[in-house]
mmCIF file as gemmi writes it, N, C-alpha and C atoms, coordinates in Angstrom:
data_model
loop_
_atom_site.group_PDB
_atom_site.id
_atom_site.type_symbol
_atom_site.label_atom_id
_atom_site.label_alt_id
_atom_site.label_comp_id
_atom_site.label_asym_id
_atom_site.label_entity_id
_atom_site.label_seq_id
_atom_site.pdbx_PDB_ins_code
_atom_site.Cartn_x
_atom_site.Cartn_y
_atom_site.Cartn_z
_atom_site.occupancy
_atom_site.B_iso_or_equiv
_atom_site.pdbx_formal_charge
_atom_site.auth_seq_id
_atom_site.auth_asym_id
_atom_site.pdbx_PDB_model_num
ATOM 1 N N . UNK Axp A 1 ? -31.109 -8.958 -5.337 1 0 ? 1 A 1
ATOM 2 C CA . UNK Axp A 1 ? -30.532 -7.686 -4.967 1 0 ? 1 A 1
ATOM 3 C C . UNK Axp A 1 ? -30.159 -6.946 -6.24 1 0 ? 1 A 1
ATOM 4 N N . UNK Axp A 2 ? -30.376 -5.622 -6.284 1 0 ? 2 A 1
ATOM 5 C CA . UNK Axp A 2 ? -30.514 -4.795 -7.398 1 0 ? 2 A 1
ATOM 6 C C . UNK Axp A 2 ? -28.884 -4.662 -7.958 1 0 ? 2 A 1
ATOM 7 N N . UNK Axp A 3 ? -28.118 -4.533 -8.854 1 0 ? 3 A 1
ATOM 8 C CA . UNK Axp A 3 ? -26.926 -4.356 -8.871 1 0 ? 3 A 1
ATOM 9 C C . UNK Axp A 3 ? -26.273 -3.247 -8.314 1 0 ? 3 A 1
ATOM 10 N N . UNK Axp A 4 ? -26.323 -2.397 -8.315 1 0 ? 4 A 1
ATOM 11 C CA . UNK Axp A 4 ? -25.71 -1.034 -7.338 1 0 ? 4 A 1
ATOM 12 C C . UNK Axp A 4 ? -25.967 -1.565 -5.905 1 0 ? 4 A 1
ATOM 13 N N . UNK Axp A 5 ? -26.481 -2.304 -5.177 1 0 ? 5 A 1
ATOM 14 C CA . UNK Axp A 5 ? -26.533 -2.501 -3.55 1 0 ? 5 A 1
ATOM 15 C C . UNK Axp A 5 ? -25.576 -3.354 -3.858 1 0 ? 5 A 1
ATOM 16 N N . UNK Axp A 6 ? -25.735 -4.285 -4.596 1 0 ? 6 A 1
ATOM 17 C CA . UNK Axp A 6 ? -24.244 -5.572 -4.441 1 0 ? 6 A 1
ATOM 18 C C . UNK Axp A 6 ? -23.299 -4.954 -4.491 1 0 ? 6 A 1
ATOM 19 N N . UNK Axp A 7 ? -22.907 -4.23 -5.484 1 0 ? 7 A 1
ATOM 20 C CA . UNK Axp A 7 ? -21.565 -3.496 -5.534 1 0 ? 7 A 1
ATOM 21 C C . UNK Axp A 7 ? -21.667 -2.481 -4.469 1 0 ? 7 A 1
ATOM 22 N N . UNK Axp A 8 ? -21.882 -1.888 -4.336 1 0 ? 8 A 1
ATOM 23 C CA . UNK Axp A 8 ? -22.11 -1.177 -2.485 1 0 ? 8 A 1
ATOM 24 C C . UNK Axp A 8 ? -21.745 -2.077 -1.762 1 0 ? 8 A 1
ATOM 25 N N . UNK Axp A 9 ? -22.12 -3.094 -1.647 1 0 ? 9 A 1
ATOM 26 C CA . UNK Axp A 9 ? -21.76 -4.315 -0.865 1 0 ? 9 A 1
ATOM 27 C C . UNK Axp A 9 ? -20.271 -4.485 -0.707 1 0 ? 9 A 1
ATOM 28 N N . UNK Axp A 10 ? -20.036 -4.675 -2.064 1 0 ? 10 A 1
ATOM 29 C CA . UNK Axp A 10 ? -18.535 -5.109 -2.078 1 0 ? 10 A 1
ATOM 30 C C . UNK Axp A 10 ? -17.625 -4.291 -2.091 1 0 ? 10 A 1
ATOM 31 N N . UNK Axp A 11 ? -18.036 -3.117 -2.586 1 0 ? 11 A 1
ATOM 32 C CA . UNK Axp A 11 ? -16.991 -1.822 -2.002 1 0 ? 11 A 1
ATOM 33 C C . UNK Axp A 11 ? -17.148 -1.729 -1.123 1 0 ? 11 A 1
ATOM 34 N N . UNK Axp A 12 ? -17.894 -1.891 0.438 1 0 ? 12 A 1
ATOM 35 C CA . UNK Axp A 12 ? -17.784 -1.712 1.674 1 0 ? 12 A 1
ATOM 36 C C . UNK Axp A 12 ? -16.547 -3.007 2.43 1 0 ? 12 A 1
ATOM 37 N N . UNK Axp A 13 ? -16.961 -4.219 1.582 1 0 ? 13 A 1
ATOM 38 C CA . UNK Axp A 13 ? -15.659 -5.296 2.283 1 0 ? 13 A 1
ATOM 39 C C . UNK Axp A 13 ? -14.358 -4.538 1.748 1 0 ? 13 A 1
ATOM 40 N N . UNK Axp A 14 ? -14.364 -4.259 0.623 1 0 ? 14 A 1
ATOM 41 C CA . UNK Axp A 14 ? -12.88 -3.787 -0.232 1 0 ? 14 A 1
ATOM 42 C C . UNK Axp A 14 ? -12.551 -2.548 0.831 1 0 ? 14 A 1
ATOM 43 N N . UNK Axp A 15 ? -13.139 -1.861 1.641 1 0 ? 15 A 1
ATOM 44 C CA . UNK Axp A 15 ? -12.705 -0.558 2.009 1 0 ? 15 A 1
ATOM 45 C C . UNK Axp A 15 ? -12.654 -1.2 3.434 1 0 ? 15 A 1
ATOM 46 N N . UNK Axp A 16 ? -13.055 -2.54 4.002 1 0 ? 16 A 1
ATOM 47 C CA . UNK Axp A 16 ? -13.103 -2.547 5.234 1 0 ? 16 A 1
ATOM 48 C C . UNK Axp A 16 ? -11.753 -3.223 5.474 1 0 ? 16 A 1
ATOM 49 N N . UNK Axp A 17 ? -11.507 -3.874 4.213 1 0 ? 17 A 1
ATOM 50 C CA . UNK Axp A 17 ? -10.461 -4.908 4.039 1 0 ? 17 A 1
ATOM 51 C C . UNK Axp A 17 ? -9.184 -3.486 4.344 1 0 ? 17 A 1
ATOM 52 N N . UNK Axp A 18 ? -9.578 -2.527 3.445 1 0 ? 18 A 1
ATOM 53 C CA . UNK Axp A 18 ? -8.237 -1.426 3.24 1 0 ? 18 A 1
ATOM 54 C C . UNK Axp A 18 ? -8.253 -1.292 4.341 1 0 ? 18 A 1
ATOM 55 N N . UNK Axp A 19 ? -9.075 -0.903 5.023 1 0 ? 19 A 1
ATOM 56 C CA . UNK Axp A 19 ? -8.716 -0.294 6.76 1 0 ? 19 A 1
ATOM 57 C C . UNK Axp A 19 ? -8.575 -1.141 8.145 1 0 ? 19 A 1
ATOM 58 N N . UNK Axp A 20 ? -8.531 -2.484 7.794 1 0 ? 20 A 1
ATOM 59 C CA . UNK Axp A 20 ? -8.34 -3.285 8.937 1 0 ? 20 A 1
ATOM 60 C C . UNK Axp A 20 ? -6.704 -3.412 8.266 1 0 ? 20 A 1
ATOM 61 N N . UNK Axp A 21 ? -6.121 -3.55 7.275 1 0 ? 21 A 1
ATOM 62 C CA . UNK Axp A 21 ? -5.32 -3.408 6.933 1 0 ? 21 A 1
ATOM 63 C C . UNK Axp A 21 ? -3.764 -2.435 7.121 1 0 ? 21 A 1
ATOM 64 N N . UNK Axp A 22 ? -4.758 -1.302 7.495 1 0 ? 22 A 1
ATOM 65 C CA . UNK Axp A 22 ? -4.217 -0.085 7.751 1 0 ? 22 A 1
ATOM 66 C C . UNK Axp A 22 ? -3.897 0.348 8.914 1 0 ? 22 A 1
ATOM 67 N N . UNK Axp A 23 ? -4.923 -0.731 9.709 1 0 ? 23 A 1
ATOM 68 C CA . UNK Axp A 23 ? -4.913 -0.851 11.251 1 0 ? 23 A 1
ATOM 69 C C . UNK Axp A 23 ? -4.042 -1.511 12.033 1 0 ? 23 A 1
ATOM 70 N N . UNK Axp A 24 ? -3.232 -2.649 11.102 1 0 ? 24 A 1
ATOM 71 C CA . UNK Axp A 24 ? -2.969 -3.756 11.208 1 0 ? 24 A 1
ATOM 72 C C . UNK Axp A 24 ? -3.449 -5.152 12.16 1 0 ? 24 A 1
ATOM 73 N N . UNK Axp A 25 ? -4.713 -4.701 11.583 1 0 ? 25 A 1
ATOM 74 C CA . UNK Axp A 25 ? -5.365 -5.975 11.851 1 0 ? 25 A 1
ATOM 75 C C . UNK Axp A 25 ? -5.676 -7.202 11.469 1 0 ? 25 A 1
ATOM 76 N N . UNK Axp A 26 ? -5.353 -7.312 9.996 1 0 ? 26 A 1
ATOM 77 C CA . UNK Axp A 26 ? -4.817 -7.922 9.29 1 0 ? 26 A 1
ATOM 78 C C . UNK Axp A 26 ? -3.459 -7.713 8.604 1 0 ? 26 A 1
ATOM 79 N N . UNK Axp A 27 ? -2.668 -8.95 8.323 1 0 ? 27 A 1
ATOM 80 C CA . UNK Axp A 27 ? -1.391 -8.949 7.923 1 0 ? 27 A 1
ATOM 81 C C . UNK Axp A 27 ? -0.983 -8.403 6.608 1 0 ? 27 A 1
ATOM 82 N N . UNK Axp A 28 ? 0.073 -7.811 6.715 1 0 ? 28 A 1
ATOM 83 C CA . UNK Axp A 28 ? 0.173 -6.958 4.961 1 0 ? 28 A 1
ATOM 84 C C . UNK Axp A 28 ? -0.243 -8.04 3.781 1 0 ? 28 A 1
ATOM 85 N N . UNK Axp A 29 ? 0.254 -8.92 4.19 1 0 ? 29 A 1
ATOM 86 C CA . UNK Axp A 29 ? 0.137 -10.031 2.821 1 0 ? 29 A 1
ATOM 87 C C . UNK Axp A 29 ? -0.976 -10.604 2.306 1 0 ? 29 A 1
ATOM 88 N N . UNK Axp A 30 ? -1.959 -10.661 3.83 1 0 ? 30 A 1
ATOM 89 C CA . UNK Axp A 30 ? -3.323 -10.966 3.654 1 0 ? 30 A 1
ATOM 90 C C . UNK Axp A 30 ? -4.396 -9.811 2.832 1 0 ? 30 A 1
ATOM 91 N N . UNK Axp A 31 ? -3.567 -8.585 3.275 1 0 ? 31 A 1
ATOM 92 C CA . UNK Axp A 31 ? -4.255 -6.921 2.742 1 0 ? 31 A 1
ATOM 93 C C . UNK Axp A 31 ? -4.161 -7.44 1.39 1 0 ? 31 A 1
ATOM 94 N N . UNK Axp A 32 ? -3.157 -7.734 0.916 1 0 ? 32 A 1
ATOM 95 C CA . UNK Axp A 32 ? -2.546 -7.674 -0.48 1 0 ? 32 A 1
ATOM 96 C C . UNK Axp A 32 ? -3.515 -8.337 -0.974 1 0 ? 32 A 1
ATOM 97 N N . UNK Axp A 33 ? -3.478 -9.474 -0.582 1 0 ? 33 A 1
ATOM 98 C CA . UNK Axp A 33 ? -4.438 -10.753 -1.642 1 0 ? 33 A 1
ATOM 99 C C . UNK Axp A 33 ? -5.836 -10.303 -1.769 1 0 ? 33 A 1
ATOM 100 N N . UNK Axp A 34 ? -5.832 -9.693 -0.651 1 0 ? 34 A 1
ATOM 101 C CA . UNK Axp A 34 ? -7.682 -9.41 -0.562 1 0 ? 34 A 1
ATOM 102 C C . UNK Axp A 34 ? -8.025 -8.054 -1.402 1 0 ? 34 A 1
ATOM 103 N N . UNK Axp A 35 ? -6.992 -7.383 -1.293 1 0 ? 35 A 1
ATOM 104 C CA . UNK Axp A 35 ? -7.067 -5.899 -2.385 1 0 ? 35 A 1
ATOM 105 C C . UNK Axp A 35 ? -6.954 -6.451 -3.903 1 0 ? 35 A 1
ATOM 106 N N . UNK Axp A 36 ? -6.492 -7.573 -4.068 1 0 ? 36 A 1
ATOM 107 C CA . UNK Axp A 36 ? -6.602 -8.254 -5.37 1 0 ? 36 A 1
ATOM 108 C C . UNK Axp A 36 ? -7.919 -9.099 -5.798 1 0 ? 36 A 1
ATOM 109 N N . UNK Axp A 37 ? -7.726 -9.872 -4.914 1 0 ? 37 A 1
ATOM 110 C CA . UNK Axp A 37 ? -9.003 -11.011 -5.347 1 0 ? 37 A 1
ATOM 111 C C . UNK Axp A 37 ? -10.362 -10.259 -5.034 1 0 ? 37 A 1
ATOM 112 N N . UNK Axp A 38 ? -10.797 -9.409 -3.98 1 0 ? 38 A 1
ATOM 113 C CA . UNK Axp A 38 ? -11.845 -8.945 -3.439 1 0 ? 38 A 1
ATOM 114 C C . UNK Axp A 38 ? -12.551 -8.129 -5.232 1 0 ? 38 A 1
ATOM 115 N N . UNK Axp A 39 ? -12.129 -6.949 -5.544 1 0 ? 39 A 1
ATOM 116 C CA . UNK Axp A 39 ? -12.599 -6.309 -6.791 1 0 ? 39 A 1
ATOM 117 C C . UNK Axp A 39 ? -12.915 -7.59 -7.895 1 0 ? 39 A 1
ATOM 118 N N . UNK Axp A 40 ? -12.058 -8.37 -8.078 1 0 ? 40 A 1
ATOM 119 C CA . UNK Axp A 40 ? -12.241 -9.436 -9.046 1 0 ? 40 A 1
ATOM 120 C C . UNK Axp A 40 ? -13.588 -10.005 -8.752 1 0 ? 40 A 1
ATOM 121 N N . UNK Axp A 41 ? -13.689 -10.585 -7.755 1 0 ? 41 A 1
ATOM 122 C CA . UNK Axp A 41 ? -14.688 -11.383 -7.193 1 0 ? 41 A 1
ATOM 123 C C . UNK Axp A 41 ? -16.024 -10.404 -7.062 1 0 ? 41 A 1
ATOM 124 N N . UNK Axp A 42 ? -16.261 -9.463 -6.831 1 0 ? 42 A 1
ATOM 125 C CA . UNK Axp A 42 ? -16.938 -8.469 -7.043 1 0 ? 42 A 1
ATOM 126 C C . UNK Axp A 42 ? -17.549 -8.234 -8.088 1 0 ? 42 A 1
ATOM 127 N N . UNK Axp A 43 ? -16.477 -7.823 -8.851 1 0 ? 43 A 1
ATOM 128 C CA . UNK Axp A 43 ? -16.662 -7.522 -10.616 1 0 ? 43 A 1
ATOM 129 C C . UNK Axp A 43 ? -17.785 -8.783 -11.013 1 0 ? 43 A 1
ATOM 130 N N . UNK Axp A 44 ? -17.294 -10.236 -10.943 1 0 ? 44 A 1
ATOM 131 C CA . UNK Axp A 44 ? -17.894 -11.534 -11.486 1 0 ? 44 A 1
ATOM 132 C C . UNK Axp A 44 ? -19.223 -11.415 -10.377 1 0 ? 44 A 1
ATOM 133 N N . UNK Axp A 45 ? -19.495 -11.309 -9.55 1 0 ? 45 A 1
ATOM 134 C CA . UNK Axp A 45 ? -20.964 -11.325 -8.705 1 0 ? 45 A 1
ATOM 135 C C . UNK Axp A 45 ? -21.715 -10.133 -9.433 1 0 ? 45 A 1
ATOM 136 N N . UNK Axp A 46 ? -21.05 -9.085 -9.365 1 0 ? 46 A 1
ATOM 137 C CA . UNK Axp A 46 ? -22.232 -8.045 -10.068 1 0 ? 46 A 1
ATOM 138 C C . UNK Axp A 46 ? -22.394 -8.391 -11.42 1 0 ? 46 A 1
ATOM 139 N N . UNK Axp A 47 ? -21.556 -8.369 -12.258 1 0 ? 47 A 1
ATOM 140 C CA . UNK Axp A 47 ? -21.868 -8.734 -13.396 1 0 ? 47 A 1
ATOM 141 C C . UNK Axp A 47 ? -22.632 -9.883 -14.008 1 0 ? 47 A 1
ATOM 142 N N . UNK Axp A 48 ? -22.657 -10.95 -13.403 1 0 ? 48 A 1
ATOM 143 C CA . UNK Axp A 48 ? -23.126 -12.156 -13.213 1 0 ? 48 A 1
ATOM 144 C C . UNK Axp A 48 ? -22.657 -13.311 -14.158 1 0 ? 48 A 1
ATOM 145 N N . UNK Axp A 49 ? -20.917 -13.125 -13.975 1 0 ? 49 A 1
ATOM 146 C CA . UNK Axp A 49 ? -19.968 -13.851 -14.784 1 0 ? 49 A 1
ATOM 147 C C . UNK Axp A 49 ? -19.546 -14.67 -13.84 1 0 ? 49 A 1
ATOM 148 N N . UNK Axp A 50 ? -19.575 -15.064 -12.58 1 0 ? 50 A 1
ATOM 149 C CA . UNK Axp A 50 ? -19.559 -15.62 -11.674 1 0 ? 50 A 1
ATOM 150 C C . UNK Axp A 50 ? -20.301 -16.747 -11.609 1 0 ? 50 A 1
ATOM 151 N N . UNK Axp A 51 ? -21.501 -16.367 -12.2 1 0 ? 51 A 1
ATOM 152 C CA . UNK Axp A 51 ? -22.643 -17.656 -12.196 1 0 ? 51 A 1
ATOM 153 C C . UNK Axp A 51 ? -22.842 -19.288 -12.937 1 0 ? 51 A 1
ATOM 154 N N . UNK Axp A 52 ? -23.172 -20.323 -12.235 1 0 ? 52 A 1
ATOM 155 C CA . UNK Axp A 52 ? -23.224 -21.257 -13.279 1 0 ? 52 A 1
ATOM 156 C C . UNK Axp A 52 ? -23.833 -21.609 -14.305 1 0 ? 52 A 1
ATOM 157 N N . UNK Axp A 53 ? -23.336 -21.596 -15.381 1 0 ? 53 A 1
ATOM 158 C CA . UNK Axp A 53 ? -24.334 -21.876 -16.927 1 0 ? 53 A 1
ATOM 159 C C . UNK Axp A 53 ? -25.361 -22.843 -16.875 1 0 ? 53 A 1
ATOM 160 N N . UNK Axp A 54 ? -25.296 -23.549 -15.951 1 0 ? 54 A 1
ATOM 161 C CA . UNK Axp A 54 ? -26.729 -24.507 -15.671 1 0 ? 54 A 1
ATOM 162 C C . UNK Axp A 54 ? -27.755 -23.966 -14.456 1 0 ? 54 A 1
ATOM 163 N N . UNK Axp A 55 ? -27.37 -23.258 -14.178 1 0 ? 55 A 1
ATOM 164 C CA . UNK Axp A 55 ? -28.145 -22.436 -13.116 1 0 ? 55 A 1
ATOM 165 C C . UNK Axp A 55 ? -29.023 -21.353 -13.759 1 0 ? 55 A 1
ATOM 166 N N . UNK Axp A 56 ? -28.579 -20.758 -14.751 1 0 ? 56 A 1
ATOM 167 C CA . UNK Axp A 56 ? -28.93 -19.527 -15.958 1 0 ? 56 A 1
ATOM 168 C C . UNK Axp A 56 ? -30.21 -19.934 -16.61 1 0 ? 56 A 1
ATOM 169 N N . UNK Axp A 57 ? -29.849 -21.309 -16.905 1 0 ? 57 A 1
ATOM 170 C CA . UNK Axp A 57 ? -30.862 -21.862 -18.031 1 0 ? 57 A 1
ATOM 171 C C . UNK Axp A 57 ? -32.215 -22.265 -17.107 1 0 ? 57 A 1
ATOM 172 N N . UNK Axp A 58 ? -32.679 -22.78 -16.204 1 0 ? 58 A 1
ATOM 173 C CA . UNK Axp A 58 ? -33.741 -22.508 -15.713 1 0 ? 58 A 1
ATOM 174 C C . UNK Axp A 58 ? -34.723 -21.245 -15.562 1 0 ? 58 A 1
C-alpha cells in the first residue's frame, strides 16, 4: 500500500476514534489513550519505523 492510502487509513480510525468518542460510545479514558497511541502507531506504520530489522533485510 502506497504511503498516503495508509495514512488515509489511519486518519480515518483517529477521526472515527474522535467521533465515537464524541458520541459516547466509547469511554472518555478509552478516547484519551486512543487519541494518543493511535497517531503514534500510525506515524511508525507509515514511516516504516514500526518494522522488524530482520524482516528489512530480506
Amino acid at each position: 500500500m502506497k504511503p498516503y492510502r495508509s495514512a488515509l487509513c489511519w486518519a480515518a480510525a483517529i477521526i472515527g476514534v474522535a467521533l465515537a468518542g464524541m458520541f459516547d460510545v466509547i469511554d472518555q479514558a478509552s478516547t484519551t489513550t486512543l487519541l494518543i497511541a493511535l497517531p503514534v502507531a500510525g506515524w511508525m506504520a507509515v514511516s516504516g519505523r514500526g518494522s522488524c530489522p530482520l524482516a528489512r533485510e530480506r
